[in-house]
N, C-alpha and C positions, 0 to 999 in steps of 0.2 A: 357530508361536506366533501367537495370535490379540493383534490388538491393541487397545487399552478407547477406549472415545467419548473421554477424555482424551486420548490420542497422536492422535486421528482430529485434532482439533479443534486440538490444540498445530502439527500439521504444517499444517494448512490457515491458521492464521495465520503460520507461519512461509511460504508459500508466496503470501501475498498480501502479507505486509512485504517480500521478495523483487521480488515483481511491482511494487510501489510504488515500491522504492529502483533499478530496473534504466531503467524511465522518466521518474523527475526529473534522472536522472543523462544519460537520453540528451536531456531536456531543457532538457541546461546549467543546470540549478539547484542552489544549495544545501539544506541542510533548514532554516538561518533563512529561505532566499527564500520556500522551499514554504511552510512555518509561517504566514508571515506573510501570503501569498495565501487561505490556511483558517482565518486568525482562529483559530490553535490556539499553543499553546506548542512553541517549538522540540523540548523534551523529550520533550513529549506524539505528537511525531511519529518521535521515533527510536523511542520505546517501540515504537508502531507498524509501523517500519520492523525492526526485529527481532523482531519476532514474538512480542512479550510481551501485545501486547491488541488486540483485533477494534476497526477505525472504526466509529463508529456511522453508519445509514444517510444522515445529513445529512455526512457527514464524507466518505464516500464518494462521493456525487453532487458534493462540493466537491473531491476529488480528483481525478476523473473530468474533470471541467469543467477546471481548471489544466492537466492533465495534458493535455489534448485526444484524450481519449477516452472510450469509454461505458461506462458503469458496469457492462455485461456484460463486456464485454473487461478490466476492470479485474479483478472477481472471476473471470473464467476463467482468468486468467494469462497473457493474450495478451501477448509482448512485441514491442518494436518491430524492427523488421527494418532490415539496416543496406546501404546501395546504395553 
């Protein structure tokens, strides 16, 4: 079964709200703290973090930055590694 640019695209935000929510999480934060570091609404971040809407490119350099990581490793799904 071939799958449409829609499942392409629904999986690839669900794999970057995944990647977002696995390193606020290994960075002791909540999503009001995060929210509130991206000048974004708590909500507009869980949207996010589930996989219902892509950050726009300003949202992403601002997640990258809190997160202390690079906006490649953000969008490639790098997760953090634990010692």
């Amino acid at each position: 079964m071939t799958r449409t640019a829609a499942q392409i695209r629904q999986n690839e935000r669900i794999k970057l709200g995944n990647t977002i929510r696995v390193w606020r999480q290994h960075r002791e934060m909540t999503q009001t703290e995060m929210a509130e570091a991206l000048e974004i609404q708590q909500s507009n971040l869980s949207v996010i973090e589930n996989g219902r809407k892509l950050p726009n490119d300003s949202t992403i350099d601002k997640l990258a930055k809190v997160l202390k990581i690079t906006p490649y490793d953000l969008l490639s799904g790098v997760l953090p590694t634990t010692k």
